[in-house]
Chimera marker file (.cmm) of the C-alpha trace (Angstrom):
<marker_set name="trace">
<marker id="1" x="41.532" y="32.635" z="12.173" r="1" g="1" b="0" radius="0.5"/>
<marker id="2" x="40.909" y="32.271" z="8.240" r="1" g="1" b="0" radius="0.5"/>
<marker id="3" x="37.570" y="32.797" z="7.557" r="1" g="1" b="0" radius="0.5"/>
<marker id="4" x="37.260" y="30.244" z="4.223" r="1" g="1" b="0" radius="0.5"/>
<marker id="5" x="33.761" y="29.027" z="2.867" r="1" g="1" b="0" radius="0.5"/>
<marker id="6" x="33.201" y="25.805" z="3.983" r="1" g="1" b="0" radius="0.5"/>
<marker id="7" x="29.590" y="24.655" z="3.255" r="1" g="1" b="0" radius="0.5"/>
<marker id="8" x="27.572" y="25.593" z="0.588" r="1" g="1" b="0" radius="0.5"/>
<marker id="9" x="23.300" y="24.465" z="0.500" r="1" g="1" b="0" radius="0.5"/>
<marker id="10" x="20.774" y="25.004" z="-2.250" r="1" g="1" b="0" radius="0.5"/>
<marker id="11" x="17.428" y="25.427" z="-0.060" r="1" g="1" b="0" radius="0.5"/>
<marker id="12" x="15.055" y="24.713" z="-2.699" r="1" g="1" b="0" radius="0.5"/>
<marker id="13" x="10.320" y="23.623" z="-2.674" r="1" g="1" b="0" radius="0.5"/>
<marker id="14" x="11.075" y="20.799" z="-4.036" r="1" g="1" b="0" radius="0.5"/>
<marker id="15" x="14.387" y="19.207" z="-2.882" r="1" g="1" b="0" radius="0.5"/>
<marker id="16" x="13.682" y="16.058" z="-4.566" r="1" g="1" b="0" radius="0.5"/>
<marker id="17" x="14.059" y="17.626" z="-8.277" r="1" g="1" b="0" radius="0.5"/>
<marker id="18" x="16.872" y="19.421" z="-7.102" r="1" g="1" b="0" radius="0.5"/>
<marker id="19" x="18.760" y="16.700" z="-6.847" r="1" g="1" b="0" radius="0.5"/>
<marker id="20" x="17.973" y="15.314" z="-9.603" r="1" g="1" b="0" radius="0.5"/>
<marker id="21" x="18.101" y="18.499" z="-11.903" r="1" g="1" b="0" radius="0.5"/>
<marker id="22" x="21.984" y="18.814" z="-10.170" r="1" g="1" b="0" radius="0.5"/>
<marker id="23" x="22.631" y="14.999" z="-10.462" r="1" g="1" b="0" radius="0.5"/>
<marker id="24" x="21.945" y="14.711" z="-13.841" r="1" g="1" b="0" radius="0.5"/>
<marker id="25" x="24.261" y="18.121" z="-14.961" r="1" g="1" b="0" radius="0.5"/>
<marker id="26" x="26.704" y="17.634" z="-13.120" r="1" g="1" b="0" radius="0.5"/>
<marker id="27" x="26.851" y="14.006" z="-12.235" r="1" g="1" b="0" radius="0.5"/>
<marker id="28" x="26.142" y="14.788" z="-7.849" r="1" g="1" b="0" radius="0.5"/>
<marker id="29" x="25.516" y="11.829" z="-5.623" r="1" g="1" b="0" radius="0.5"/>
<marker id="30" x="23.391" y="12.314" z="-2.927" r="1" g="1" b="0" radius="0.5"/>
<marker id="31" x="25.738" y="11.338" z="-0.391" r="1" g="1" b="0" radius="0.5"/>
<marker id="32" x="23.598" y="11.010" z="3.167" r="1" g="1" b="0" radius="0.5"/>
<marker id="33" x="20.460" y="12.623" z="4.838" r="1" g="1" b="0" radius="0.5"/>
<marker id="34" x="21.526" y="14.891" z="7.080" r="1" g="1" b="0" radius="0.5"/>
<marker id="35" x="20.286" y="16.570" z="10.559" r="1" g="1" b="0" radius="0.5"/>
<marker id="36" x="16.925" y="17.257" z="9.034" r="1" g="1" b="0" radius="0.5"/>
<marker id="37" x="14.108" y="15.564" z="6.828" r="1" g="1" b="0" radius="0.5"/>
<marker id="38" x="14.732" y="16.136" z="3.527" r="1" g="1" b="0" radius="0.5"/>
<marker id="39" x="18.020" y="17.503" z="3.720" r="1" g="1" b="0" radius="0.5"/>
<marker id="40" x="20.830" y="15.750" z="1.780" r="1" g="1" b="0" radius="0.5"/>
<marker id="41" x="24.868" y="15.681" z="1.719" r="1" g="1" b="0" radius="0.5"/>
<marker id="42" x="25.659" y="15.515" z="-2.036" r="1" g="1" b="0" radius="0.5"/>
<marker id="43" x="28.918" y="13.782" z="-2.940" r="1" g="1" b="0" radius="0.5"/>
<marker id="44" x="30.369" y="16.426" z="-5.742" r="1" g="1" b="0" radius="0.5"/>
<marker id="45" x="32.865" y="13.769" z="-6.375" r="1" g="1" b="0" radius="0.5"/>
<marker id="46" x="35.938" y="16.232" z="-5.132" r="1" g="1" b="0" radius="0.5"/>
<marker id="47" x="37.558" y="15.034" z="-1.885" r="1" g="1" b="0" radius="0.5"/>
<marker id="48" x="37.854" y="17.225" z="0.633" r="1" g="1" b="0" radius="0.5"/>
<marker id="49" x="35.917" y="19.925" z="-1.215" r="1" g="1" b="0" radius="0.5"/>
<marker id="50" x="33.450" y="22.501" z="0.091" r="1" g="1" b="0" radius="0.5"/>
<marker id="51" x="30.330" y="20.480" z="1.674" r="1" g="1" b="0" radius="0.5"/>
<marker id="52" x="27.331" y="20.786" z="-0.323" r="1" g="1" b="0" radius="0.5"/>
<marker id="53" x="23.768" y="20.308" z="0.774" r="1" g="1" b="0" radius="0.5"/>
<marker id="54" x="20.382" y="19.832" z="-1.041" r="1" g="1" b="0" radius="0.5"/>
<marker id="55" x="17.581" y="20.650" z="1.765" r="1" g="1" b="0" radius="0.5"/>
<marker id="56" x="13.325" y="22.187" z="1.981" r="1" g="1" b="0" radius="0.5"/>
<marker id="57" x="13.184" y="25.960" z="1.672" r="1" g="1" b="0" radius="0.5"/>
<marker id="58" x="14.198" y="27.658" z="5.110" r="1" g="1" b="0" radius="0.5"/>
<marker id="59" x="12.588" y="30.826" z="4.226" r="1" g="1" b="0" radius="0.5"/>
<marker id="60" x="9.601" y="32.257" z="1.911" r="1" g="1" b="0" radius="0.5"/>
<marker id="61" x="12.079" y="31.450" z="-1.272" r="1" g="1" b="0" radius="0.5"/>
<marker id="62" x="14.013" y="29.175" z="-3.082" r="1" g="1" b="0" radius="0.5"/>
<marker id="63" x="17.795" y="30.522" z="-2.306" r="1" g="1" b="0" radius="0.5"/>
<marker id="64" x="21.455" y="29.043" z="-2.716" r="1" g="1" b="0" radius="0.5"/>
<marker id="65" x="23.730" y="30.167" z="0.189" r="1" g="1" b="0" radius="0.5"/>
<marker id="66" x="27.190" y="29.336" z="0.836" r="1" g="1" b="0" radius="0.5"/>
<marker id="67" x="28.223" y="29.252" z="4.865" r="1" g="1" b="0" radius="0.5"/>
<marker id="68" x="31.772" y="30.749" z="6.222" r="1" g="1" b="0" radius="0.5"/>
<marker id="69" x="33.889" y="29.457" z="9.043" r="1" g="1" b="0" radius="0.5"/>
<marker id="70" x="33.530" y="31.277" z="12.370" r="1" g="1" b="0" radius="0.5"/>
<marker id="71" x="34.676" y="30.923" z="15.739" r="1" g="1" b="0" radius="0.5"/>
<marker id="72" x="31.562" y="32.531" z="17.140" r="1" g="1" b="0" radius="0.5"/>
<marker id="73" x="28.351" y="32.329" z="15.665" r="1" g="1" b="0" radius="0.5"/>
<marker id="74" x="26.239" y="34.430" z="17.274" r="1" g="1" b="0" radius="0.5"/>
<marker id="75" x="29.256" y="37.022" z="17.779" r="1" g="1" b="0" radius="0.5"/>
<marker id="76" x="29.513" y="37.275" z="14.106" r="1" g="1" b="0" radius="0.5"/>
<marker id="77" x="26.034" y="37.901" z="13.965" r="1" g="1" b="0" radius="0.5"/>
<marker id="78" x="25.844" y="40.328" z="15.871" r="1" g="1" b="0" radius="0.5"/>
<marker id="79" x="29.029" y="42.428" z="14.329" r="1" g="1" b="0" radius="0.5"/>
<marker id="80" x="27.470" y="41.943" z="10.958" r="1" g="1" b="0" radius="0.5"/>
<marker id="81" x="24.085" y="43.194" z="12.485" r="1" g="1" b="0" radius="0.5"/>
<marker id="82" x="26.061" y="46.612" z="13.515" r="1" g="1" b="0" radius="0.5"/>
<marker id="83" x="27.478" y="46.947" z="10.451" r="1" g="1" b="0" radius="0.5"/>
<marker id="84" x="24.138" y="47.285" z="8.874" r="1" g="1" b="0" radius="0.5"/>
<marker id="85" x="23.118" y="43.974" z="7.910" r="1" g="1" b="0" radius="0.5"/>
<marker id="86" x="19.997" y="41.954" z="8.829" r="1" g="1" b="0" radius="0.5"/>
<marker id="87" x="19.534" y="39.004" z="10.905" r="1" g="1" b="0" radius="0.5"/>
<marker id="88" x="18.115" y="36.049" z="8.488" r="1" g="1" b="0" radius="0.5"/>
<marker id="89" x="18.187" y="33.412" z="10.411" r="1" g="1" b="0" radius="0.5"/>
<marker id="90" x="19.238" y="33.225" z="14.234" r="1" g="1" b="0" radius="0.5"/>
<marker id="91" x="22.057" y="31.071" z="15.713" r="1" g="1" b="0" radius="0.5"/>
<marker id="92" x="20.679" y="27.149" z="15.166" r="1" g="1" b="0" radius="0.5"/>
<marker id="93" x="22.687" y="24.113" z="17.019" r="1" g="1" b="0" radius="0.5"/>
<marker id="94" x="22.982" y="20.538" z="15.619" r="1" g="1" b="0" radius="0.5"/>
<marker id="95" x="24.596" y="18.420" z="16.534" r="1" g="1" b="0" radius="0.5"/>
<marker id="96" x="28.521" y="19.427" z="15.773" r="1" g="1" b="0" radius="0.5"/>
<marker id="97" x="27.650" y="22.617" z="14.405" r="1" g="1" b="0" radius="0.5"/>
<marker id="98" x="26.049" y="25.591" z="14.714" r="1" g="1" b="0" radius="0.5"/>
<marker id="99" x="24.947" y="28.383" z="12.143" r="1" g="1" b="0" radius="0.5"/>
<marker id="100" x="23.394" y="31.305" z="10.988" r="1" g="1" b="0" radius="0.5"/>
<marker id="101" x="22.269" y="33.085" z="7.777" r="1" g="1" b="0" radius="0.5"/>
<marker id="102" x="22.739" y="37.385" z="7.525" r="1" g="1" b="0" radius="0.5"/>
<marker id="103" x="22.103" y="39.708" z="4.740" r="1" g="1" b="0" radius="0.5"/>
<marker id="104" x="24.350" y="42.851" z="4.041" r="1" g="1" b="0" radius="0.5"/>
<marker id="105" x="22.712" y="46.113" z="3.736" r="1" g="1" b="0" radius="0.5"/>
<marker id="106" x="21.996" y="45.417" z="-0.056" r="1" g="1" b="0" radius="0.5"/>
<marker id="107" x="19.928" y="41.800" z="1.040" r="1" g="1" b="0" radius="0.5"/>
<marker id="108" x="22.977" y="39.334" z="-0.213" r="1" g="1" b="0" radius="0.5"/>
<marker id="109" x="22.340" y="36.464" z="2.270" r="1" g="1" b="0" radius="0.5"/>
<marker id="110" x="25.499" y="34.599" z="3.598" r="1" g="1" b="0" radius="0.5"/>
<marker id="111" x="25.885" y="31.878" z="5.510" r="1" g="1" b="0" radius="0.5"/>
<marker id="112" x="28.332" y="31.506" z="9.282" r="1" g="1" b="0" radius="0.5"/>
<marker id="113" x="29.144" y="28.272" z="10.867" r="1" g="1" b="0" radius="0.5"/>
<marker id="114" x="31.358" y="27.178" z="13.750" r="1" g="1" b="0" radius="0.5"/>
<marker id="115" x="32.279" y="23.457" z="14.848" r="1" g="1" b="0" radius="0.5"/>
<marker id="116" x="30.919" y="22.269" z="18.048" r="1" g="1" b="0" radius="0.5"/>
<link id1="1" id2="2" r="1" g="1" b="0" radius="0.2"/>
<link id1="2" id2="3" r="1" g="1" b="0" radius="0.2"/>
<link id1="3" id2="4" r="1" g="1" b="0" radius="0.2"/>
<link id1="4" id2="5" r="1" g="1" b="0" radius="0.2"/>
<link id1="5" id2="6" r="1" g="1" b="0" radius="0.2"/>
<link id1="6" id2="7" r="1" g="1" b="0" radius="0.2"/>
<link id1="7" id2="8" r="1" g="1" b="0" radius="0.2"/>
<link id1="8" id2="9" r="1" g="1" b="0" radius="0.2"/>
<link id1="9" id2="10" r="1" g="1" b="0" radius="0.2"/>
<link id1="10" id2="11" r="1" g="1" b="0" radius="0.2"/>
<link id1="11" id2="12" r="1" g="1" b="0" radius="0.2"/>
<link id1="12" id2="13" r="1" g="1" b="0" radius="0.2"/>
<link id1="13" id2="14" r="1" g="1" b="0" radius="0.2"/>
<link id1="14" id2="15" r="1" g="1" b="0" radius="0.2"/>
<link id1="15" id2="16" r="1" g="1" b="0" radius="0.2"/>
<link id1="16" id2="17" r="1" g="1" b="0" radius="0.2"/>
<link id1="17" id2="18" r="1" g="1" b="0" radius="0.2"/>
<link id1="18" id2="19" r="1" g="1" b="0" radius="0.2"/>
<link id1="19" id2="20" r="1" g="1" b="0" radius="0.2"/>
<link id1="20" id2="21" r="1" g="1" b="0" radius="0.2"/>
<link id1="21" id2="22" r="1" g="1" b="0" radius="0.2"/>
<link id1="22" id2="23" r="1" g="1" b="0" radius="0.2"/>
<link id1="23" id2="24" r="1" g="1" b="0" radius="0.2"/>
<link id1="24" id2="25" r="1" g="1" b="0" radius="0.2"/>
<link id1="25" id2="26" r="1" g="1" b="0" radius="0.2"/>
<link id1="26" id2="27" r="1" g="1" b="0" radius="0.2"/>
<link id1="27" id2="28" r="1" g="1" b="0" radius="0.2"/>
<link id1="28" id2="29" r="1" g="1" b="0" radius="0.2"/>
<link id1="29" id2="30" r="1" g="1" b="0" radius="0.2"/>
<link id1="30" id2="31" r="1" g="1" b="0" radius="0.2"/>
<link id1="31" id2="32" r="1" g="1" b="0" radius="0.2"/>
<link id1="32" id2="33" r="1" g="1" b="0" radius="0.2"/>
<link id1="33" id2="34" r="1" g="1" b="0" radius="0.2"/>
<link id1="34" id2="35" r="1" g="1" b="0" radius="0.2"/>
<link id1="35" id2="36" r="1" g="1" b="0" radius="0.2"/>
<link id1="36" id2="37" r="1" g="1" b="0" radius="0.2"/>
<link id1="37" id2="38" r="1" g="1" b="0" radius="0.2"/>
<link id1="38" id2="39" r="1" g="1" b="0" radius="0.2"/>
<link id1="39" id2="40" r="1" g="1" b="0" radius="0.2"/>
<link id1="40" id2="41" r="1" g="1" b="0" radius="0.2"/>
<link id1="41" id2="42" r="1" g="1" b="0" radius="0.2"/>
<link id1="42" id2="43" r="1" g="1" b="0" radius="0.2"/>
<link id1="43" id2="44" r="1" g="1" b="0" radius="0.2"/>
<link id1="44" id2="45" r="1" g="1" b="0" radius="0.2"/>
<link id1="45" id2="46" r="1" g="1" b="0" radius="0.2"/>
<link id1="46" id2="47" r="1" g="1" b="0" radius="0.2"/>
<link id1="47" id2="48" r="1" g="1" b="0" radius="0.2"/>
<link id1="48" id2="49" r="1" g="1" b="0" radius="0.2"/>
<link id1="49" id2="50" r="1" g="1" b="0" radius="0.2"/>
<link id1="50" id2="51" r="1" g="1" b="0" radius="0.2"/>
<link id1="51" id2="52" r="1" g="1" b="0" radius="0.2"/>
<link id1="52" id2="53" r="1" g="1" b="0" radius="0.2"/>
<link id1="53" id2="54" r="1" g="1" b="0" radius="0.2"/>
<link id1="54" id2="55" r="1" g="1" b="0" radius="0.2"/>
<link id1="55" id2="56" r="1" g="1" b="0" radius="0.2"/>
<link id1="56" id2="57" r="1" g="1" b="0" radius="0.2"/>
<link id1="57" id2="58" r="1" g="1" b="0" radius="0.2"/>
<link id1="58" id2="59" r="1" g="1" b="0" radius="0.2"/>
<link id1="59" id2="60" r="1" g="1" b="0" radius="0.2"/>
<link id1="60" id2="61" r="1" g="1" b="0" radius="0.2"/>
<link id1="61" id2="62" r="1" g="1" b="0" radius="0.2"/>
<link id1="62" id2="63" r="1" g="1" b="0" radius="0.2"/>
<link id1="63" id2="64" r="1" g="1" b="0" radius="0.2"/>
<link id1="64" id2="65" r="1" g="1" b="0" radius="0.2"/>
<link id1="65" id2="66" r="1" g="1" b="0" radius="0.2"/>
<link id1="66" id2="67" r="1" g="1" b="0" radius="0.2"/>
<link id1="67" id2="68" r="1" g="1" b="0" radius="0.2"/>
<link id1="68" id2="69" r="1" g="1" b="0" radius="0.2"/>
<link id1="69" id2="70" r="1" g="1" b="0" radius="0.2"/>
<link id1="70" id2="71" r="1" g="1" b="0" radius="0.2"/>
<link id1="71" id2="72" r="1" g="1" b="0" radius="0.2"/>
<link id1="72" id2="73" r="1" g="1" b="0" radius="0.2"/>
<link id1="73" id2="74" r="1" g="1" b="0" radius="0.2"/>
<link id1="74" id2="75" r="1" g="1" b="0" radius="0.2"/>
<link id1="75" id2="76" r="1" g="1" b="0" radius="0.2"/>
<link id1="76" id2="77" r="1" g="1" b="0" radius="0.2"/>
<link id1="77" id2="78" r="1" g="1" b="0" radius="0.2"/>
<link id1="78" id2="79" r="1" g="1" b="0" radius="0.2"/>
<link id1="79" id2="80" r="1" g="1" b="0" radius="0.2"/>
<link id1="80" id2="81" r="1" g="1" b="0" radius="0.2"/>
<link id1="81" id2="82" r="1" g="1" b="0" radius="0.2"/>
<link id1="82" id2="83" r="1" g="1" b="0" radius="0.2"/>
<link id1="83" id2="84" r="1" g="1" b="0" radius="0.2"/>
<link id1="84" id2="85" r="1" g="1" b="0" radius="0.2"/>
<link id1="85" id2="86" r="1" g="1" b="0" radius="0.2"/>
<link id1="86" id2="87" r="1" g="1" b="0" radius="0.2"/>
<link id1="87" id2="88" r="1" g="1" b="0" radius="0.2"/>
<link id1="88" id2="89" r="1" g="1" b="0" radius="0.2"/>
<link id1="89" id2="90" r="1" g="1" b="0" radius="0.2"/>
<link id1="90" id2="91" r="1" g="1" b="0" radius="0.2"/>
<link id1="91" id2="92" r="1" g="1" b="0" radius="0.2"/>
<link id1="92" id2="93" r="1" g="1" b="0" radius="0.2"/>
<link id1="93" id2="94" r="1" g="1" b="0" radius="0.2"/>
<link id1="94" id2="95" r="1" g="1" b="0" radius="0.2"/>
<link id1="95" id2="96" r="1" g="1" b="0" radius="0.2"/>
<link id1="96" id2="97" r="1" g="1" b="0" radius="0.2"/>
<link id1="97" id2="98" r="1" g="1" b="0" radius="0.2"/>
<link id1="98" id2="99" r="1" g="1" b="0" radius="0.2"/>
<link id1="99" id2="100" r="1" g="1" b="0" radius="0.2"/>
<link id1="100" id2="101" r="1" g="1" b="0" radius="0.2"/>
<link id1="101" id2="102" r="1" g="1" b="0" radius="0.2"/>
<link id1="102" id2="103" r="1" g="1" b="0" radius="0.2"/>
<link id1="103" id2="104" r="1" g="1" b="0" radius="0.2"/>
<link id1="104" id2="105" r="1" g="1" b="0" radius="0.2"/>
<link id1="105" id2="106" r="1" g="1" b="0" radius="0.2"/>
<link id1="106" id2="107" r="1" g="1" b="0" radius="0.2"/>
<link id1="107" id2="108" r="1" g="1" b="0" radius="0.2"/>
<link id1="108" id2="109" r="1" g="1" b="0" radius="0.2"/>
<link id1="109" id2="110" r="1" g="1" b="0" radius="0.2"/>
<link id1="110" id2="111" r="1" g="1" b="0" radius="0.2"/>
<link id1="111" id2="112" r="1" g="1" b="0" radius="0.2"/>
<link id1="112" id2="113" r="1" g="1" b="0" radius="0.2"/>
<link id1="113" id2="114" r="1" g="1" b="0" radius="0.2"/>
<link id1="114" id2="115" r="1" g="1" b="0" radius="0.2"/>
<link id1="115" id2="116" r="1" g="1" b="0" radius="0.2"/>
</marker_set>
Protein backbone atom coordinates (compact mmCIF):
# COMPACT_ATOMS: atom_id res chain seq x y z
CA UNK A 1 0.00 0.00 0.00
CA UNK A 2 1.25 3.72 -0.76
CA UNK A 3 1.59 5.44 2.21
CA UNK A 4 0.66 9.28 0.76
CA UNK A 5 -0.30 12.24 3.19
CA UNK A 6 -3.74 12.62 3.17
CA UNK A 7 -4.91 15.06 5.91
CA UNK A 8 -3.20 17.80 7.17
CA UNK A 9 -4.72 19.95 10.73
CA UNK A 10 -3.39 23.11 12.31
CA UNK A 11 -4.35 22.42 16.16
CA UNK A 12 -4.18 25.85 17.30
CA UNK A 13 -5.77 28.07 21.32
CA UNK A 14 -7.63 29.91 19.44
CA UNK A 15 -9.13 28.16 16.35
CA UNK A 16 -11.34 30.96 15.60
CA UNK A 17 -8.33 33.43 14.53
CA UNK A 18 -6.85 30.70 12.83
CA UNK A 19 -9.17 30.68 10.45
CA UNK A 20 -9.35 33.81 9.93
CA UNK A 21 -5.51 34.63 9.96
CA UNK A 22 -5.47 31.51 7.05
CA UNK A 23 -8.69 32.81 5.33
CA UNK A 24 -7.61 36.06 4.83
CA UNK A 25 -3.79 34.93 3.30
CA UNK A 26 -4.69 32.56 1.52
CA UNK A 27 -8.31 33.00 0.67
CA UNK A 28 -9.54 29.27 2.89
CA UNK A 29 -13.21 28.64 3.35
CA UNK A 30 -14.18 27.02 6.26
CA UNK A 31 -15.83 24.26 4.64
CA UNK A 32 -17.89 22.19 7.61
CA UNK A 33 -17.54 21.45 11.43
CA UNK A 34 -16.31 18.34 11.78
CA UNK A 35 -16.42 15.29 14.45
CA UNK A 36 -15.58 17.68 17.22
CA UNK A 37 -16.53 21.25 18.63
CA UNK A 38 -14.55 23.62 17.19
CA UNK A 39 -12.99 21.69 14.63
CA UNK A 40 -13.39 22.84 10.99
CA UNK A 41 -12.92 21.32 7.28
CA UNK A 42 -11.39 24.26 5.34
CA UNK A 43 -12.16 24.34 1.62
CA UNK A 44 -8.42 25.25 0.15
CA UNK A 45 -10.23 25.71 -3.04
CA UNK A 46 -8.16 22.59 -4.78
CA UNK A 47 -10.39 19.60 -5.57
CA UNK A 48 -9.45 16.58 -4.46
CA UNK A 49 -6.49 17.99 -2.53
CA UNK A 50 -5.03 16.97 0.82
CA UNK A 51 -7.91 17.55 3.60
CA UNK A 52 -7.17 20.33 5.79
CA UNK A 53 -8.51 20.97 9.25
CA UNK A 54 -8.60 24.01 11.64
CA UNK A 55 -9.39 22.45 15.28
CA UNK A 56 -8.64 23.42 19.64
CA UNK A 57 -5.14 22.44 20.71
CA UNK A 58 -4.93 18.52 21.32
CA UNK A 59 -1.91 18.82 23.37
CA UNK A 60 -0.03 21.48 25.76
CA UNK A 61 0.90 23.49 22.29
CA UNK A 62 -0.14 25.05 19.35
CA UNK A 63 1.22 22.44 16.51
CA UNK A 64 0.52 21.85 12.65
CA UNK A 65 0.59 18.09 11.79
CA UNK A 66 0.01 16.46 8.62
CA UNK A 67 -1.63 12.65 8.91
CA UNK A 68 -0.41 9.57 6.51
CA UNK A 69 -2.50 6.78 5.11
CA UNK A 70 -2.31 3.46 6.97
CA UNK A 71 -3.90 0.26 6.88
CA UNK A 72 -3.43 -0.26 10.59
CA UNK A 73 -3.40 2.34 13.00
CA UNK A 74 -2.45 1.08 16.00
CA UNK A 75 0.04 -1.44 14.12
CA UNK A 76 1.85 1.50 12.81
CA UNK A 77 2.03 2.78 16.10
CA UNK A 78 3.39 0.40 17.53
CA UNK A 79 6.32 -0.27 14.73
CA UNK A 80 7.11 3.39 14.96
CA UNK A 81 7.16 2.99 18.86
CA UNK A 82 10.05 0.16 18.32
CA UNK A 83 11.82 2.09 16.16
CA UNK A 84 12.37 4.64 18.80
CA UNK A 85 9.67 7.00 18.53
CA UNK A 86 7.08 8.15 21.10
CA UNK A 87 3.49 7.58 21.37
CA UNK A 88 1.68 11.21 21.10
CA UNK A 89 -1.49 10.45 20.91
CA UNK A 90 -3.14 6.85 21.09
CA UNK A 91 -5.34 5.21 18.40
CA UNK A 92 -8.81 7.57 18.41
CA UNK A 93 -12.06 6.24 16.33
CA UNK A 94 -14.65 8.55 14.65
CA UNK A 95 -16.73 7.86 12.89
CA UNK A 96 -15.01 6.61 9.36
CA UNK A 97 -11.68 7.03 10.59
CA UNK A 98 -9.34 6.37 12.96
CA UNK A 99 -5.89 8.04 13.92
CA UNK A 100 -2.97 8.63 15.78
CA UNK A 101 -0.16 11.20 16.29
CA UNK A 102 3.87 9.75 16.95
CA UNK A 103 7.04 11.57 17.30
CA UNK A 104 10.44 10.20 15.89
CA UNK A 105 13.30 9.98 18.18
CA UNK A 106 14.18 13.74 17.46
CA UNK A 107 10.21 14.86 18.70
CA UNK A 108 8.90 15.58 14.86
CA UNK A 109 5.20 14.70 15.43
CA UNK A 110 3.36 12.96 12.46
CA UNK A 111 0.16 12.12 11.96
CA UNK A 112 -1.45 8.06 10.80
CA UNK A 113 -4.92 7.51 9.68
CA UNK A 114 -6.84 4.55 8.26
CA UNK A 115 -10.53 4.53 6.75
CA UNK A 116 -13.12 2.75 8.66
Amino acid sequence: MPHPVIHAEIRSQDPDKTRKFFADLFGWKVAAEGAFPGYTFIDTGVEGGTFVAISPRQAAEDEVLFFVGVEDVAATLKKAEDLGGTIIQPEQKVPGTSFGVFADAQGHKVGVAANG
